[in-house]
MIFIMAR-69427 format. One record per residue: z, x, y of N, C-alpha, C in turn. Coordinates in steps of 0.02 Angstrom, whole numbers, padded with zeros to 5 digits, always signed. Layout:
# residues N
ZXYZXYZXY ...
END
This chain:
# residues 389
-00820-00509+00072-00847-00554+00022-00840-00627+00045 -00884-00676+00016-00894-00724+00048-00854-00774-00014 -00810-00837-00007-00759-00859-00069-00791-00924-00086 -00789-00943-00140-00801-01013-00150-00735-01051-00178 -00708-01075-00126-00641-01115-00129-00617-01165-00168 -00687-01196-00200-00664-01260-00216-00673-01243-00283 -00708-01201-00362-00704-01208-00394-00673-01198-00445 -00604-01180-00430-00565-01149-00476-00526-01181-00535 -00532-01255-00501-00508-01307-00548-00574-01328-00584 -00629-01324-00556-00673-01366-00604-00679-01315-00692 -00688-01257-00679-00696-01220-00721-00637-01168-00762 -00588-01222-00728-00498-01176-00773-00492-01209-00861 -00519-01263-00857-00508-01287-00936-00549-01248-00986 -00611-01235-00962-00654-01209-01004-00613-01113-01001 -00594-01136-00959-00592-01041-00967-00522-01030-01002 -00478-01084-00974-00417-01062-01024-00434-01064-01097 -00470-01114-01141-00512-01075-01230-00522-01010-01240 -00567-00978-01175-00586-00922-01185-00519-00872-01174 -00488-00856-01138-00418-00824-01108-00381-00826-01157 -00395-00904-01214-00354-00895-01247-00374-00863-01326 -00428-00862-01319-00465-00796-01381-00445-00750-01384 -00465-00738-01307-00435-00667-01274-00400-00629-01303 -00329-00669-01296-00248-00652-01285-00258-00630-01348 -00257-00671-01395-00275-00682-01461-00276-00616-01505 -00362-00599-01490-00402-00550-01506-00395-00482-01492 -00365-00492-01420-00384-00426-01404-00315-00394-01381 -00265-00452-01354-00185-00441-01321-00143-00452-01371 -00153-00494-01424-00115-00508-01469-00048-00523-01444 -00053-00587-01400+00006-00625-01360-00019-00695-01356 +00033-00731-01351+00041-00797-01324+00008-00804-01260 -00011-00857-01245-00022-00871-01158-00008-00902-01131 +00014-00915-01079+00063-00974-01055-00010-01018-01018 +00020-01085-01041-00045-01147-01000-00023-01182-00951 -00047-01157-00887-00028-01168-00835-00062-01223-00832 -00111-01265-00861-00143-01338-00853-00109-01382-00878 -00028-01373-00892+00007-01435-00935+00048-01476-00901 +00051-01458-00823+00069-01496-00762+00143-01483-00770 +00167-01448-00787+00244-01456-00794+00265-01401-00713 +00331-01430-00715+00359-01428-00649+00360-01346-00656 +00391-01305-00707+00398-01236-00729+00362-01177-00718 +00288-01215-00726+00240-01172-00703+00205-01176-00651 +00226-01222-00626+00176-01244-00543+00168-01179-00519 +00228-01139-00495+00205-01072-00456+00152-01026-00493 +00150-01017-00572+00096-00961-00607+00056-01019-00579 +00038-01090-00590-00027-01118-00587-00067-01097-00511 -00009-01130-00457-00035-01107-00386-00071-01026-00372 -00009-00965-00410-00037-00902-00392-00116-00891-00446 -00115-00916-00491-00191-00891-00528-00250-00938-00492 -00230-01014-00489-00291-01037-00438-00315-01013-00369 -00267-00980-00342-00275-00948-00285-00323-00890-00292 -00287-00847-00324-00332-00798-00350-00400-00795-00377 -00416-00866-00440-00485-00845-00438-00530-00884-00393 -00497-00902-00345-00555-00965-00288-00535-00876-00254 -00522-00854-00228-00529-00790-00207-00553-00737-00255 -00593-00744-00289-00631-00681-00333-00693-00747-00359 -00698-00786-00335-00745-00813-00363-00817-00831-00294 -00863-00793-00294-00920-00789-00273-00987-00841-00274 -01010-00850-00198-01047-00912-00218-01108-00909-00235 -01126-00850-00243-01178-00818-00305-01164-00759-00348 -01156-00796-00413-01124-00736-00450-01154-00666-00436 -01107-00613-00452-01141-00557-00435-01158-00512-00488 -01211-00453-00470-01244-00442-00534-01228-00373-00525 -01245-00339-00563-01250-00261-00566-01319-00243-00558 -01335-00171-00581-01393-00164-00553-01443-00166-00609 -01422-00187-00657-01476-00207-00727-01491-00298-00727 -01429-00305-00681-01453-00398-00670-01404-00430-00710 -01350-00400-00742-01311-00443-00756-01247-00467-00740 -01236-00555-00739-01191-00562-00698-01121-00560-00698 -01088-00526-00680-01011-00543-00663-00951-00612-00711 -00951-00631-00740-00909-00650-00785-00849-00666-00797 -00798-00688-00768-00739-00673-00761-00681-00718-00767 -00653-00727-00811-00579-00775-00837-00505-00716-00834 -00466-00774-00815-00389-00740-00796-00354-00798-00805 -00293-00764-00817-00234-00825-00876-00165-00765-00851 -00129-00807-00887-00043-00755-00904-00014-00741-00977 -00020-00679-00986-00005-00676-01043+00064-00689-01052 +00098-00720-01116+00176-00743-01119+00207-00689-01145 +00215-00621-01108+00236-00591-01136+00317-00558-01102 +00371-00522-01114+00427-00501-01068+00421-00411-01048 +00352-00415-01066+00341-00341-01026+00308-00328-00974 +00338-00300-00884+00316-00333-00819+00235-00294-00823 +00188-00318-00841+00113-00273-00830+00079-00330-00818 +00004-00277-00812-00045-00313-00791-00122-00272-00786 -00160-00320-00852-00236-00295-00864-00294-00291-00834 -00335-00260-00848-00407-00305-00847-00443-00248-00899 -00496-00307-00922-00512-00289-00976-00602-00306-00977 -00619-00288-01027-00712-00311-01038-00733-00311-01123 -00736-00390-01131-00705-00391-01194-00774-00458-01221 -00811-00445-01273-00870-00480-01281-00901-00538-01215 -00935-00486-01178-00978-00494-01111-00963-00519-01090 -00901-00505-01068-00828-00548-01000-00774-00516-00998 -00766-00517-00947-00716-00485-00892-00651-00529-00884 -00600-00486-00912-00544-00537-00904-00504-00481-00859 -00444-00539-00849-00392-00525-00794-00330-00547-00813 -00267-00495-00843-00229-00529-00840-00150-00516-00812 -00115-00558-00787-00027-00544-00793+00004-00567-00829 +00062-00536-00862+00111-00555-00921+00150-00608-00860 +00186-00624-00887+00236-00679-00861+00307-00647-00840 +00307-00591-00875+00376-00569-00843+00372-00525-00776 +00290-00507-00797+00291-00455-00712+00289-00538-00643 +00281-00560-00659+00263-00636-00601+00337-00668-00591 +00379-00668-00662+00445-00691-00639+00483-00620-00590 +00468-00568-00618+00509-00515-00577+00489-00504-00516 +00425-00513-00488+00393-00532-00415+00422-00572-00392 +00444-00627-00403+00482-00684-00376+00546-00670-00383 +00578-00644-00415+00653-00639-00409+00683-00574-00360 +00628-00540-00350+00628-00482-00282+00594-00513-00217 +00555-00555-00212+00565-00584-00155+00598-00630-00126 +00629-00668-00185+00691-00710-00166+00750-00657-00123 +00753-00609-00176+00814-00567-00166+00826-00552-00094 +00742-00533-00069+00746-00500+00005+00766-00580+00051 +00758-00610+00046+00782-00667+00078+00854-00703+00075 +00875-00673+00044+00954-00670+00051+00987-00640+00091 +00955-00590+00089+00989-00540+00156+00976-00556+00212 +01017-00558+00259+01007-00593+00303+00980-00552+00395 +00967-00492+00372+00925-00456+00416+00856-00437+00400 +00849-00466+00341+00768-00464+00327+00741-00516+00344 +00651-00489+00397+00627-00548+00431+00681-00613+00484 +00742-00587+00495+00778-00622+00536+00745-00679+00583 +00682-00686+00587+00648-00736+00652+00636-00808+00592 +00630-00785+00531+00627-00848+00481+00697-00872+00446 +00674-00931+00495+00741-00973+00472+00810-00967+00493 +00870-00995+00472+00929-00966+00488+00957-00913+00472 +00950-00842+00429+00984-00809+00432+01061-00802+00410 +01058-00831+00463+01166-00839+00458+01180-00860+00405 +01146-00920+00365+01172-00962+00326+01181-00904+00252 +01119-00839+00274+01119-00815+00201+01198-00764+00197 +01180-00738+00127+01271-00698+00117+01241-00653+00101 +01208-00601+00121+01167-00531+00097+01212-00512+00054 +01187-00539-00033+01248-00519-00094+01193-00450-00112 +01239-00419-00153+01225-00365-00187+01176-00375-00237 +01134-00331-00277+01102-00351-00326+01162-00359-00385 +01139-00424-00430+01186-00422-00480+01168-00392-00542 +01247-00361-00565+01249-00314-00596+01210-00238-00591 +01218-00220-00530+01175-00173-00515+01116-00152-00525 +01074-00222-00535+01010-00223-00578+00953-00207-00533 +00914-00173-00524+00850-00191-00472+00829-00249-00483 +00848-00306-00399+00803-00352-00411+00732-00355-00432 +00713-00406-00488+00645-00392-00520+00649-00379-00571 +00699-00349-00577+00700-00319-00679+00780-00363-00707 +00800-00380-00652+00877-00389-00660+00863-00460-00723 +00842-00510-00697+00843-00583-00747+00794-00542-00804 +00750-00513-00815+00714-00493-00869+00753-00461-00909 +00799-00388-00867+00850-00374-00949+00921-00416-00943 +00916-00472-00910+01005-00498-00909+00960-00534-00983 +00917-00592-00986+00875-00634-01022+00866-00592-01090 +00837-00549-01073+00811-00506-01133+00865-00485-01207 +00929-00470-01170+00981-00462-01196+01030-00512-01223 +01008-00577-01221+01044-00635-01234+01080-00693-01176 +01075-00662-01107+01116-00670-01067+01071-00742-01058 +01129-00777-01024+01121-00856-01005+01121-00856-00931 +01056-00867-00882+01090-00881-00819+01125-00952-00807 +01158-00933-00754+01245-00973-00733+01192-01020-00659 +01238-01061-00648+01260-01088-00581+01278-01016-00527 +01305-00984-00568+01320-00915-00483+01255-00884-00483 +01227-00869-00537+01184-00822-00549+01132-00841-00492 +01134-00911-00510+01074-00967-00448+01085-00948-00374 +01155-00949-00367+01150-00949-00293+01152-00870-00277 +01178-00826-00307+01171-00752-00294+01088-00739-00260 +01055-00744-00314+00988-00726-00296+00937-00776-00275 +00959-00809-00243+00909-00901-00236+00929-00902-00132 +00899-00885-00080+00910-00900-00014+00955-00973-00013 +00949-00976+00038+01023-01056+00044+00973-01069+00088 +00935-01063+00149+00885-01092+00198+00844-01116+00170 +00800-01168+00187+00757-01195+00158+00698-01174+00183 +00676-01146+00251+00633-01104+00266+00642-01035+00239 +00666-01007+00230+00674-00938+00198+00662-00925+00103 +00690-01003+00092+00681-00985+00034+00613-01011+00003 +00565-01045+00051+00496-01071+00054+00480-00998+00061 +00469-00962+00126+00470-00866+00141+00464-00845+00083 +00517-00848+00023+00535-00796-00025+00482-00824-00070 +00467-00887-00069+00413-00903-00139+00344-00864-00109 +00322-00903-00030+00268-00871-00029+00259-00784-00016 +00322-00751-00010+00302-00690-00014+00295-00651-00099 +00317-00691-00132+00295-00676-00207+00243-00695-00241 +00226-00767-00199+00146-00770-00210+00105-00727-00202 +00098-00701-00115+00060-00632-00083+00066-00586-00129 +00133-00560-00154+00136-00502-00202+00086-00526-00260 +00101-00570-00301+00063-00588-00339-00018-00557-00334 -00041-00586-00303-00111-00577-00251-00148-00505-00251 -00100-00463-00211-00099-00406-00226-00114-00373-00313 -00094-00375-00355-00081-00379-00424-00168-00418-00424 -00192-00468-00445-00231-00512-00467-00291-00484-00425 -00302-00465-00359-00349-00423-00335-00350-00366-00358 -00310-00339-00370-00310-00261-00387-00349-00250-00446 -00347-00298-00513-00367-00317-00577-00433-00325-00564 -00448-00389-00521-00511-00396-00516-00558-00324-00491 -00512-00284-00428-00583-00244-00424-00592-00199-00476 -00549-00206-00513-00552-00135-00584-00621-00167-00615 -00611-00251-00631-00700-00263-00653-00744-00277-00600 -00742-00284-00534-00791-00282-00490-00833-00226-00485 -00782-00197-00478-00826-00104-00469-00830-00079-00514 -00838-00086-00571-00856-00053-00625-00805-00013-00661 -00729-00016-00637-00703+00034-00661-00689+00016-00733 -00683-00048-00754-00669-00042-00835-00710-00050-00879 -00791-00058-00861-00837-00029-00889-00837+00054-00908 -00831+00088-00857-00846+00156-00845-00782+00182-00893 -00719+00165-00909-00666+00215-00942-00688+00203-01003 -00727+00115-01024-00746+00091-01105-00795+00138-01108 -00870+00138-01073-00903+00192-01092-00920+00253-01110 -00872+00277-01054-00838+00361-01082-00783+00375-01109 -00765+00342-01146-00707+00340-01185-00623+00365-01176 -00614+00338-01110-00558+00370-01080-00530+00303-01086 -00523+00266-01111-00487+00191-01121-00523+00128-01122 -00497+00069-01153-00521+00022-01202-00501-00058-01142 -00459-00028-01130-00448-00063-01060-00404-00030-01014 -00375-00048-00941-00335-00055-00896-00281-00083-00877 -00216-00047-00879-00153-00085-00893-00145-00061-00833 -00107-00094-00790-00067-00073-00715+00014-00037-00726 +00025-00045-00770+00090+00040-00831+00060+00023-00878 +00072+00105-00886+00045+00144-00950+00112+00120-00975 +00114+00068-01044+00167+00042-01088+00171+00117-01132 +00261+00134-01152+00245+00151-01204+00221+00157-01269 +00216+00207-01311+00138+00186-01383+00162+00135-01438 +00234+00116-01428+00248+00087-01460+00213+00009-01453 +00229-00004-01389+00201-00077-01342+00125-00091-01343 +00098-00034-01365+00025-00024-01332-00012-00061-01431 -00059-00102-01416-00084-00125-01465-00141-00069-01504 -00160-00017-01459-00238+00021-01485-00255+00070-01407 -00265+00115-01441-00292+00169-01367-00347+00183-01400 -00383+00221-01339-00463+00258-01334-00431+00288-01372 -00505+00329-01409-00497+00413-01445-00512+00458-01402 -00486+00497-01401-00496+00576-01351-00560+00592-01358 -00579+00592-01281-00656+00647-01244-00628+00678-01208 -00681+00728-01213-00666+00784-01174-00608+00799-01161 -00616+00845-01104-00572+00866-01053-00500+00794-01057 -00441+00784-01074-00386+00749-01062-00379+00760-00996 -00365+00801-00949-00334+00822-00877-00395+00810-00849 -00446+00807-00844-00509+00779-00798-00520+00701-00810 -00516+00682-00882-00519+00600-00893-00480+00568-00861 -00401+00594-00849-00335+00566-00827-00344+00543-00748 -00377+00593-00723-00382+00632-00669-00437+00578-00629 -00491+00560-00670-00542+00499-00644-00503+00448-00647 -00482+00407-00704-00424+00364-00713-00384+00349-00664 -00359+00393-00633-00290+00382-00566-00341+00385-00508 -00388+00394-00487-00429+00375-00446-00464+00317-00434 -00485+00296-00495-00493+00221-00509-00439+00171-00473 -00370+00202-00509-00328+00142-00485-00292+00151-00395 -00333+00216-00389-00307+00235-00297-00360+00160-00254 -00436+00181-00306-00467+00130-00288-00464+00054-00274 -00452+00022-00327-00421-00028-00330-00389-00069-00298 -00319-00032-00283-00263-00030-00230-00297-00027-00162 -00344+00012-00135-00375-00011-00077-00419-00070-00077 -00458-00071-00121-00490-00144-00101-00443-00202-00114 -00413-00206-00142-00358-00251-00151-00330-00268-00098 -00303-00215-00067-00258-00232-00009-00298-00231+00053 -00362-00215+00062-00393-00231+00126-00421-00311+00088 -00453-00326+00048-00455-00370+00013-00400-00435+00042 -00329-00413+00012-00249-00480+00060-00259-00475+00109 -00262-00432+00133-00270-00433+00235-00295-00476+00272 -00378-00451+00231-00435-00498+00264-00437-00563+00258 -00410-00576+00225-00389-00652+00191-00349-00699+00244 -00303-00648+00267-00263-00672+00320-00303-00681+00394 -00333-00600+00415-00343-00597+00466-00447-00639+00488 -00429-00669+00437-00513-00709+00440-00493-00772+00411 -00437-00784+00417-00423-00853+00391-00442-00888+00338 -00447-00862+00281-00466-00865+00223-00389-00901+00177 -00330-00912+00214-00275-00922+00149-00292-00998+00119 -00289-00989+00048-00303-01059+00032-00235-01081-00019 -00182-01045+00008-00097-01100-00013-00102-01129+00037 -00075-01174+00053-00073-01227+00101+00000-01219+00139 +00035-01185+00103+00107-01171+00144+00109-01108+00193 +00077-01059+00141+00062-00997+00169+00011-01000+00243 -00036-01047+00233-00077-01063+00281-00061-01089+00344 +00002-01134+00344+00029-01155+00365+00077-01114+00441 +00094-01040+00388+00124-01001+00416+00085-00999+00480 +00112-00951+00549+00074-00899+00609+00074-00847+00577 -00014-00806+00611-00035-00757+00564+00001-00682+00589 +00039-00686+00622+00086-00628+00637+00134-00628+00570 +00164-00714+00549+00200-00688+00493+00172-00675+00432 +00108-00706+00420+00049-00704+00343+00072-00637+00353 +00038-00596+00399-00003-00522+00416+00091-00482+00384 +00139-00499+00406+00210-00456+00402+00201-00463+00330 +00209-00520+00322+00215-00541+00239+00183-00507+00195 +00101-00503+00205+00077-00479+00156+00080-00415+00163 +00084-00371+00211+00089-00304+00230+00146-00279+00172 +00217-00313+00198+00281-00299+00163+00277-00295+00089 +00236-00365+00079+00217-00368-00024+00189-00322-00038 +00134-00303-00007+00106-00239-00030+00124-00160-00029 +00161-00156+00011+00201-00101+00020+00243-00099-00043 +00283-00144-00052+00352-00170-00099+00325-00151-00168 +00261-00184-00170+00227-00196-00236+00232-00123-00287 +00210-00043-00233+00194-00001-00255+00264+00035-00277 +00327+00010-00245+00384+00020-00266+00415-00008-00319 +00392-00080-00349+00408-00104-00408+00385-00072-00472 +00298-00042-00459+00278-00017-00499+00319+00035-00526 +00342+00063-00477+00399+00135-00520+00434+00097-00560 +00483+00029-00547+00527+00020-00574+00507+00001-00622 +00444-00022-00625+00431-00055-00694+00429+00016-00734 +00393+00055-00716+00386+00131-00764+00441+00134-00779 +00506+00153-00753+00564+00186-00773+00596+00137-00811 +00592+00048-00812+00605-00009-00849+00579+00014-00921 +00517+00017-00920+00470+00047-00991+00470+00103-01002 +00493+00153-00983+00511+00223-01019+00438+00275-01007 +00385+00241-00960+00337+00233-00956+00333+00319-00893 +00259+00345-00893+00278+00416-00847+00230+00412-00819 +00237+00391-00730+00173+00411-00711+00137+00460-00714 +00082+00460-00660+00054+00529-00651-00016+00549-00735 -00007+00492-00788-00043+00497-00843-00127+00480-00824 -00086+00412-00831-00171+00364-00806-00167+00325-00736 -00086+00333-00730-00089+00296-00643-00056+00355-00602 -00075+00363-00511-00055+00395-00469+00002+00396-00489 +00068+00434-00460+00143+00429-00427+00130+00378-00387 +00192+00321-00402+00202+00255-00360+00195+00267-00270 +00213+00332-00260+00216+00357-00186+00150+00363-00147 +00108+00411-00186+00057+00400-00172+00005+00336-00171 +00036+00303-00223-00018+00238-00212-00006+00185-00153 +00093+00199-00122+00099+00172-00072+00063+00197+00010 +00070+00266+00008+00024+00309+00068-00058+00290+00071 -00074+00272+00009-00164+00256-00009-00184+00211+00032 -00120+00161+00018-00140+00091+00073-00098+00093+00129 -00049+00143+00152-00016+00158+00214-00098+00153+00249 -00121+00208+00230-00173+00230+00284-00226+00192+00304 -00230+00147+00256-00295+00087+00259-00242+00058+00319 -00188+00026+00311-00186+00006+00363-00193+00035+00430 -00155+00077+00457-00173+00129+00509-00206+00126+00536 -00276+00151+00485-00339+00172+00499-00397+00118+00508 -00378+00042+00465-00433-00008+00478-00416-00079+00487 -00334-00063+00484-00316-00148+00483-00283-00145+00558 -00240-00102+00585-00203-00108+00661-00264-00121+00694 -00303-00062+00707-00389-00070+00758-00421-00128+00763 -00413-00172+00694-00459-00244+00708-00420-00302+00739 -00365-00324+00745-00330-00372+00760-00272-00357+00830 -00274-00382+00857-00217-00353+00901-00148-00380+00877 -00150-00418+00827-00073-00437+00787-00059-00367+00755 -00086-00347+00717-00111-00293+00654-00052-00241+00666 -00057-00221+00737+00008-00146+00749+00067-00176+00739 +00063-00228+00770+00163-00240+00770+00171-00296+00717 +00141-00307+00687+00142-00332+00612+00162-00278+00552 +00126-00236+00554+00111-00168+00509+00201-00126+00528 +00206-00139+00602+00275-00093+00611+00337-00137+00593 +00329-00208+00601+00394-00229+00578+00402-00243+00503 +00326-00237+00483+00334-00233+00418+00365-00182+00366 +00354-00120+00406+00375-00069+00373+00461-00039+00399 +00477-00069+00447+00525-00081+00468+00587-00123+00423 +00556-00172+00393+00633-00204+00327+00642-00173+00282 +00611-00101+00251+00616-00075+00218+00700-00030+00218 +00705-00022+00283+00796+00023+00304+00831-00051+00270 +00813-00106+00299+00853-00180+00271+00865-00190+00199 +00836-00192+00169+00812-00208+00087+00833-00110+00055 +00860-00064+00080+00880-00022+00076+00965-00009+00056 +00994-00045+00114+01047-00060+00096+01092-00070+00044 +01072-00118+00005+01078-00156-00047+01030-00130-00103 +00988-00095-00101+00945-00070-00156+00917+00007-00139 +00960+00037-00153+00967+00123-00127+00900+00160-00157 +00873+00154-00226+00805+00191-00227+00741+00140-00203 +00750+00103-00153+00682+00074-00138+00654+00120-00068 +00599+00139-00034+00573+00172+00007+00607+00181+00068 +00637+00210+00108+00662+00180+00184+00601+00185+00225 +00627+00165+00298+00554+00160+00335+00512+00226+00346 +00582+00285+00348+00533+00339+00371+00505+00360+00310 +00494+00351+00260+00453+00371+00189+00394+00356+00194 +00395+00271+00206+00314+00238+00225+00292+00248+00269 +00325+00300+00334+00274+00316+00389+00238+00381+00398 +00307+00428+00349+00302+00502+00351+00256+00538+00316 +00218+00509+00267+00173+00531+00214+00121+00561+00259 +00084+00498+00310+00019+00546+00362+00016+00618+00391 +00080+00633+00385+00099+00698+00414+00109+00748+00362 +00093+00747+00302+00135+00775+00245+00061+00795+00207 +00068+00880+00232-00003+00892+00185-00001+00881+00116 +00046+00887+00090+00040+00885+00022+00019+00827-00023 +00036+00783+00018+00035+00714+00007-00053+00704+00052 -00075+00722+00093-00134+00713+00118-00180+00742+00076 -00167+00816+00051-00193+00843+00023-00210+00792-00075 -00162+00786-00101-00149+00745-00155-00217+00688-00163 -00206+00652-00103-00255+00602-00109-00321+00613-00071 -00335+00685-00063-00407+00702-00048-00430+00717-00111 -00392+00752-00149-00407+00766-00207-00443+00712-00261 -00392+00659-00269-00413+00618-00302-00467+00577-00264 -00484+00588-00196-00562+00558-00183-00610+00603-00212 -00613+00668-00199-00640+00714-00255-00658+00689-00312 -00604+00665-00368-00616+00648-00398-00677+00582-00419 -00657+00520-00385-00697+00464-00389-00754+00480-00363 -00767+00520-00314-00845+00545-00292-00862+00578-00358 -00857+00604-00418-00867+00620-00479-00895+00586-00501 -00872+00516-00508-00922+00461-00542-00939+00400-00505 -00965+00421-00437-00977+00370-00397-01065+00359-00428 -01104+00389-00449-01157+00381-00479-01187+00333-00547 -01083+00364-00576-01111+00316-00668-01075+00232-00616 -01020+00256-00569-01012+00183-00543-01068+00131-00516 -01095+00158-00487-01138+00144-00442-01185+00070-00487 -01200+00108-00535-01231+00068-00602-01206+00024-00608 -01132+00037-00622-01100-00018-00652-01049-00081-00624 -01064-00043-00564-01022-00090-00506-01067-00188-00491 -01033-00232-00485-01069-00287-00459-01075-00297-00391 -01132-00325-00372-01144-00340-00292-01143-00392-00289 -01137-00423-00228-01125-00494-00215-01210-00501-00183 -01252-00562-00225-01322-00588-00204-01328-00633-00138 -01363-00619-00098-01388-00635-00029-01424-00687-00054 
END
């Protein structure tokens, strides 16, 4: 896809009104306004402008009845870690709560403490590879210390905060990338039609990235058909997603497309580690967020495992072959995973993220669910947008 870089600011005021109907109407949440210049939100402001000058096209795109593409994204103020997209009076929204964006950032800080993760950035030495505190998975840890009344401290700061000043620059922009990941993923749910297609056939009203429990949940679809075949398209959708998404960060990198200016800044051996690692990481938070929310995969989203193997193989198969950075980017990426292991015992080790290609069951799993999306690659087809020549 081809980006139009520069307009994300001209058209954020007008769209935060609408985002904020939105929330309103349809999320029934607060929204945080990242246009109020305050020091607090600079990082949500940086990661959503990024994002829609990257989803924003320099001819809108249409579907195949001619209509165009539409699309506002905001943060909802909410302390539950998710993330929407929705199609909600003839517009396409996009959104993240605020606590999934603080818990992105407080897990990539985390990995930058340790001081054998990414070792070539920065000093290292200086960090004290601490434990997670209170045995919390970094990421969820400040959400239920906060949630529960808790006050962070002066220790609390330096526990989970790098001491390098290159590393701890590293830890913001690798929570940006994660971010990214997340905010693409949303978008292709309305690019390609997928949250048209669940509203129309009545398999859901929108697209949450966790299934919240029903308590959290404002309104569900009414039951069609078949439940175990609806479910079944549903988790294919979001297998989908997750690939364009993440060939989506890649390309970004490996075509020189980054438009943070720090991140850009980076050599694209480390963009390429970086974003590889976020995205890998990403599909491992998702569990935690499930098991945070009481939440069960396998409903309307894959097993977190599988959605990590979905984009194992994209890389493999289309990102090592194009770049000659790509292999030993992809391997040391998957390589900090034994690191960030250590210290956080249910996160993936390396041989998990390599071993899946070999693992019929797991090969088999996600043939299946292409099965599936070839099901409604026809009502998609319709409803998908193209980008105009």
């Amino acid at each position: 896809m081809t980006f139009e870089e520069d307009s994300s600011e001209k058209r954020s005021a007008g769209d935060f009104y609408l985002f904020h109907n939105f929330a309103a109407k349809r999320a029934g949440s607060p929204v945080l306004n990242v246009l109020s210049g305050a020091d607090n939100v600079q990082l949500f402001h940086d990661s959503l402008m990024s994002a829609i000058a990257h989803t924003t096209l320099r001819q809108p795109p249409r579907d195949q009845d001619g209509n165009e593409l539409r699309l506002v994204a905001g943060y909802l103020d909410k302390m539950i870690p998710n993330a929407m997209a929705d199609h909600f009076e003839g517009r396409h929204y996009i959104a993240m709560n605020t606590a999934l964006f603080v818990a992105v950032q407080e897990f990539a800080m985390f990995c930058f403490t340790q001081q054998d993760f990414f070792p070539d950035v920065g000093d290292p030495s200086m960090e004290a590879s601490p434990p997670p505190l209170d045995n919390r998975v970094p990421g969820l840890w400040l959400l239920d210390f906060t949630s529960h009344g808790g006050s962070v401290d002066e220790h609390h700061g330096r526990t989970i905060t790098p001491r390098g000043e290159s590393r701890y620059n590293a830890s913001i922009y690798l929570g940006l990338l994660m971010a990214r990941f997340v905010w693409l993923h949303e978008f292709q749910h309305c690019f390609n039609g997928h949250v048209r297609l669940v509203q129309d056939t009545g398999r859901a009203l929108y697209l949450n990235e966790i299934e919240e429990p029903l308590g959290l949940v404002g309104f569900q679809a009414p039951p069609m058909g078949d439940a175990g075949s609806r479910d079944a398209v549903q988790r294919s959708l979001e297998l989908d997603a997750d690939k364009q998404a993440f060939w989506a960060c890649c390309q970004i990198q490996l075509a020189q497309r980054e438009n943070i200016e720090g991140i850009a800044a980076l050599d694209i051996n480390l963009r390429l580690r970086l974003t590889l690692f976020g995205a890998y990481a990403m599909t491992w938070l998702f569990e935690e967020f499930q098991n945070y929310l009481d939440a069960k995969a396998g409903i309307t989203h894959p097993d977190p495992y599988l959605r990590l193997q979905n984009i194992v193989a994209i890389a493999a198969r289309h990102i090592e072959p194009i770049h000659e950075a790509a292999r030993a980017a992809n391997q040391d990426a998957c390589g900090q995973f034994d690191t960030i292991q250590r210290n956080i015992p249910s996160i993936y080790a390396t041989d998990e993220l390599r071993s899946g290609t070999a693992n019929p069951e797991v090969q088999e799993s996600l043939e299946n669910y292409e099965k599936e999306f070839a099901s409604v690659a026809d009502e998609l087809e319709r409803l998908r947008y193209n980008e105009q020549r």
